[in-house]
Each structure stands twice: as structure tokens, then as C-alpha cells.
N, C-alpha and C positions, 0 to 999 in steps of 0.2 A: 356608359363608363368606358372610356377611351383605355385603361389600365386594362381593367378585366378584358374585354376585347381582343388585346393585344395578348395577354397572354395565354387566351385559350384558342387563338389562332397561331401562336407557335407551339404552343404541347399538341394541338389535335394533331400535328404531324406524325407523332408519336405514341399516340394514347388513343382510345377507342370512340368515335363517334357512332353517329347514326339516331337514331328514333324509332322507336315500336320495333315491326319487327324485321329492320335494317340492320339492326344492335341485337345482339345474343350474349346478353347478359349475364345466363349461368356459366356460358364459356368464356366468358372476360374474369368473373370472379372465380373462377379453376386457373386461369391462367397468370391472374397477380397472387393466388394463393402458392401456387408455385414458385412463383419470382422471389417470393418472402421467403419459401423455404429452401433456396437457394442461397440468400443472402446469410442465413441463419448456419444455413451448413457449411458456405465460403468461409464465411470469417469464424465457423468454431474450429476448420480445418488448418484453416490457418494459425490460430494461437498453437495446433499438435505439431504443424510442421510451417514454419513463416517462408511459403513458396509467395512469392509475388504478385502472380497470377492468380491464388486465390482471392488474394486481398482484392485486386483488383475485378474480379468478378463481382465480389461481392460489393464493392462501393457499385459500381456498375446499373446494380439492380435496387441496392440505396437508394440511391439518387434518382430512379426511375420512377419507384414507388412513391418517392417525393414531389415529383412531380405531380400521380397523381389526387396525392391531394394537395395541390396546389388548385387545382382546378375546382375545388369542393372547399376547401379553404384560402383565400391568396390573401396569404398573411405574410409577411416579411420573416418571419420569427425561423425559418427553416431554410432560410438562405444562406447564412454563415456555416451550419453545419454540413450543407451538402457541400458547399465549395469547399470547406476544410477536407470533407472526405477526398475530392478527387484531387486535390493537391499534395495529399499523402501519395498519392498512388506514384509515384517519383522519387517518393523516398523511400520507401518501403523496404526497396532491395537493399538502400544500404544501412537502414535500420538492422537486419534481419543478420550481417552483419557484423553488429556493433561500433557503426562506423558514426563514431563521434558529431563528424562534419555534417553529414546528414541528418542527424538527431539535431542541432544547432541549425540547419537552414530550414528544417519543420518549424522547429518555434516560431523562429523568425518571420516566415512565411506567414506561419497563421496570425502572426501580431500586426508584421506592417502589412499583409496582402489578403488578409479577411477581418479581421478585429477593428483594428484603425478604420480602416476604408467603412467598413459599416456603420461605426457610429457616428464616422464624421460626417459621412453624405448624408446621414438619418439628419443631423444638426443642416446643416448647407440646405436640403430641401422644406426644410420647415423655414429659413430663412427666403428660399427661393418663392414659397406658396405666404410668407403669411408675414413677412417682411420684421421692421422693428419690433413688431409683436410676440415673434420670437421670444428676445427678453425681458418681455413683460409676465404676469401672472395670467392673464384671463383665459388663454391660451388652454392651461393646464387645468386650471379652476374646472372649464366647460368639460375636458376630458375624465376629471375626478367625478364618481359620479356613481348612482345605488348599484350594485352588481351581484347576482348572487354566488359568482365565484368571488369574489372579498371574501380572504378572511375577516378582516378588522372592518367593518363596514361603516360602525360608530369613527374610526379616526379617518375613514371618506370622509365625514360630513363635518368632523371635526376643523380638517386640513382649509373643509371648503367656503369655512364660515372665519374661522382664525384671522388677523389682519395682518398682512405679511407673510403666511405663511405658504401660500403658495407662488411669491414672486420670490420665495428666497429658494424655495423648489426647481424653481423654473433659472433660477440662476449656476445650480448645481447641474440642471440638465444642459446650459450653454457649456460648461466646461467637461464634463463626459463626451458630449455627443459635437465639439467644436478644438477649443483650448488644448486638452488633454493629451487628442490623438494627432496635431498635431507639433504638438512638443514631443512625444513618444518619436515617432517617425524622424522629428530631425535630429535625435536624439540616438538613433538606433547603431550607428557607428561609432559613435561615443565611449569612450572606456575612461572607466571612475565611477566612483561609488553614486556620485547623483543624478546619472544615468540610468544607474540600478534602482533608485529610488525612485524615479519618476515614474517607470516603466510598474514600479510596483504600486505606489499612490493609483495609477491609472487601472489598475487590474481593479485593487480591493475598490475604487469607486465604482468602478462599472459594476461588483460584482453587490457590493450596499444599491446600488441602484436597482438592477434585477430584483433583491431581495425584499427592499420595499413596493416593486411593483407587484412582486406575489402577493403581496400583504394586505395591498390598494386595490389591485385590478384582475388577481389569478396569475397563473402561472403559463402569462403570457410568452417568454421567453425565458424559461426557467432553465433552458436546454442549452442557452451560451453560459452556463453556469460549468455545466463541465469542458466547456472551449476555453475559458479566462483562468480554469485550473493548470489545463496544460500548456498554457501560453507562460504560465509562473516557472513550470518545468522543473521544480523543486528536488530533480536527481539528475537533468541535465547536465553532461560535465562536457569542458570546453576543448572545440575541436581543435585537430593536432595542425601547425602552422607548414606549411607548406604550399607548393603549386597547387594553381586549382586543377582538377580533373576534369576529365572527358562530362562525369557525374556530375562534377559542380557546374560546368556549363550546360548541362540540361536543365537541371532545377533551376540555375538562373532564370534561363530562357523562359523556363513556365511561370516563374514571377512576374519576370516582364508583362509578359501578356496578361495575366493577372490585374494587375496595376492599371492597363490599358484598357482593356477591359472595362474596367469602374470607372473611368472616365468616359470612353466610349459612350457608355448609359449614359451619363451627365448631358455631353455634348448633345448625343440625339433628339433629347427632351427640351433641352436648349433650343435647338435650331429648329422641330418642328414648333414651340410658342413663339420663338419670334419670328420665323415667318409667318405667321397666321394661321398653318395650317390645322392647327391645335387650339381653343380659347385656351386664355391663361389662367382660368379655373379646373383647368381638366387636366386631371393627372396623365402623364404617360410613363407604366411601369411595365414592363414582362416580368418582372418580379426572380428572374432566372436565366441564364449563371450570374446575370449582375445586375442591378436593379438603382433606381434613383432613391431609394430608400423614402418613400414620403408617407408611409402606413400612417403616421399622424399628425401630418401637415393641412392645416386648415385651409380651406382656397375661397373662403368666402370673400374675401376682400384682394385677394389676388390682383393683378394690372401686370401689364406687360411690362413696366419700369422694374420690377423686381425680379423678373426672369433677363433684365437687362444688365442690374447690378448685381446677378447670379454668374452671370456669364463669365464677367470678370473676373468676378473672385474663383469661381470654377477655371478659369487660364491661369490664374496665378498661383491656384495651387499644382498644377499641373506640371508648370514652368518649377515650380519648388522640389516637385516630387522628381521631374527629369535632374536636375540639378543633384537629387540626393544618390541618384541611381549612378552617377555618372563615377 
């Protein structure tokens, strides 16, 4: 698995290898049990006193421990929240504050430069692996399926057997994970009310989406449930107009990169299948800081015509996104 591979050769950088007794094992689990309770003490010290540095510790060691399980898990589901975390770490100071502006480029952030970007690439790489089938049903049909984390297991088998009812599913997942987040994004400098509405349409779907996949499949990504609350921001109040700061052009600057970033991953995966040196059944993920998003993109029918007219459309939304940025 070119994915796995790939990403336990950039965490082993960082993380504990070896074998038998190369690897000291009770000193590694002393050593992340610590980590955790650093992280636990960073950020309760920081709700006593909002110093920045502690915050910053603590995503720090967050995101560490995330990693390692990523390597015992690599699942997609813990991507958004760690990149939300260290993208706070920028704003924090003028959180702490109560600086408006900064409270208003976190959301933002977390909508167009973690939120958006992950559901769209999630859609993009299932078109990139598994082509018109995308909007078809069978797709989803194969993925429904007995589990013993379902709650509802009876409306698994129900969904699976129904006619239509999983291509009308599978239609709802085009516009979450395609439509949605890119209407949202060009929509984001927009002022009027059906700019607020779309932005909010796109939360509560995403958020019925997660809901019924708890319901379907477990509580696979139950954890962007509290990232699409605070992307709503429902005591968010609107920052004061004036020059940008010193402050706004850093947080910009870490957007940028941000945004670059997600493509970045696209492009790679891009240029290693059409050159060859990847088959075009073979995922290429690091799953971390930015990933191609393809945890449920089928590659059985894959060909290289699809990672062809993945390219394109990956340039053109790229050319859209500089366009939006500008």
C-alpha cells in the first residue's frame, strides 16, 4: 500500500521505531503518557490564564499524539481537527484579546482552509479513483454494509436493498463533498443574506451527513461534528473595519499556505500516476498535514484517463481558488 508506506515513512521521523529489543517500549508509553499530560495541563492552563504559548504547547503535543495514531490507525477522520488546531495557534493571541478580527479570520479559516478543502478533495478523489461512478449508486451500495458499530443495522440492509435509494444518497454525497464547498468558497466574500444561507445549508448538510453516517457506519467522523459547530460561530460578532495589521498579514500568510498546501497533495499524487511511477490503482496519501482525501475512493476500475481528467479539473479549481484569493 503506497498510502500507508508513505505515511509511516514521514511520521517514523518523528515517532518511535525499531523492533524487539531495538524499541523500549515501556519508555515510549512513559513518554507519550506524559505528552498527554502536558497537553491536558497546557490547555486547562490556558482557559485560567489565555497565555498563547500555552495553547500553543498544547496543540503542539495534540497533534503529535495524532499522529501517533495515525500510524495504528490512518484514517482520514483526524485530519481536519489537527490542522484546525494548529491554525488556531495564530489566532489565539488575538483571541485572548477579544479581538473581533481574529475571531472572524478563525472561522473563516476553518471554513475555506479546513472544512471546504476536505470535503471537496474527499468528492474530487473519489472522482479521480473511480470516475462517473462517483454519481452513481453502487459505489455507496458496496460501502453500506453489516457492522457491528451501526446503530441501525436493519436500515443498512434496508438502504441496501431499497431502489433508488442509494443513488439518491450517493447524489446528496456529490453536493457535500463537490457543489456545496465550492459554492461556499466563492461565496465567502459575499455580503447578503444568501451568502449566509448557503454557508449555513452547507454546515447542517455536512452536519445530517455525519449524523447519518453515525447511524450507518459508527462514529466514523463524529469529531467534525464539533468543527461545523464552530465554523456556524453563532456568538461570532463582526470585525471592526479598518487597515489590515501587522496580525492580519500573518494569519493571512498562514492561509495561503494552507490552501497551497491541499493542492500541493492533489498535484503530487497527480504527477506521480501520470508518470508512471505510481499504478493508477494505488492510492498515494501521507494522510498529514494535507492529504488527497481518498479513505473511500474505490480504485478497482481506476485507468490513467481519470487521474487525466482529475488533473484538469484539480488546475481549474486551483486557477478559481488563486482567482478568489486575489
Amino acid at each position: 500500500d503506497v498510502s500507508r508506506a508513505l505515511t509511516n515513512r514521514v511520521l517514523a521521523r518523528f515517532l518511535p521505531v525499531g523492533e524487539g529489543d531495538s524499541l523500549n517500549v515501556d519508555a515510549w508509553v512513559r513518554f507519550l503518557a506524559r505528552v498527554r499530560c502536558v497537553v491536558i495541563g497546557a490547555w486547562a492552563a490556558f482557559l485560567v490564564e489565555p497565555v498563547p504559548l500555552l495553547y500553543a504547547l498544547g496543540a503542539v503535543g495534540y497533534v503529535y499524539l495524532g499522529l501517533v495514531g495515525l500510524l495504528y490507525n490512518p484514517a482520514h477522520s483526524t485530519l481536519a481537527p489537527m490542522l484546525f488546531v494548529l491554525l488556531a495557534m495564530v489566532a489565539v493571541d488575538g483571541l485572548a484579546a477579544n479581538d473581533a478580527r481574529a475571531a472572524a479570520w478563525l472561522r473563516r479559516a476553518l471554513l475555506e482552509c479546513v472544512l471546504a478543502p476536505a470535503y471537496l478533495f474527499s468528492g474530487v478523489s473519489k472522482m479521480r479513483y473511480m470516475g462517473l461512478a462517483f454519481f452513481g449508486g453502487t459505489w455507496l451500495r458496496n460501502e453500506l454494509h453489516d457492522t457491528p458499530r451501526a446503530t441501525l443495522p436493519g436500515m443498512v440492509r434496508l438502504l441496501r436493498t431499497t431502489p433508488g435509494a442509494c443513488e439518491f444518497m450517493s447524489a446528496g454525497n456529490v453536493m457535500i463533498e463537490f457543489a456545496l464547498p465550492i459554492l461556499v468558497v466563492a461565496a465567502a466574500r459575499a455580503e447578503g443574506l444568501w451568502a449566509q444561507r448557503l454557508v449555513r445549508l452547507f454546515l447542517f448538510a455536512a452536519a445530517s451527513f455525519h449524523v447519518a453516517i453515525f447511524f450507518l457506519m459508527g462514529p466514523n467522523f463524529a469529531r467534525m461534528g464539533l468543527l461545523l459547530v464552530l465554523a456556524a460561530a453563532p456568538t461570532c460578532s463582526a470585525p471592526d473595519p479598518g487597515s489590515p495589521t501587522a496580525a492580519d498579514a500573518r494569519r493571512g500568510g498562514v492561509a495561503l499556505v494552507a490552501m497551497a498546501g491541499w493542492f500541493a497533495a492533489q498535484f503530487a499524487s497527480l504527477a506521480l500516476h501520470l508518470s508512471g511511477l505510481v499504478e493508477p490503482t494505488e492510492k498515494v496519501d501521507i494522510r498529514f498535514p494535507f492529504s488527497e482525501m481518498s479513505m473511500f475512493a474505490r480504485t478497482d476500475t481506476t485507468t490513467y484517463s481519470y487521474h487525466a481528467a482529475s488533473a484538469v479539473l484539480v488546475a481549474v479549481l486551483a486557477y478559481a481558488y488563486a482567482r478568489h484569493l486575489r
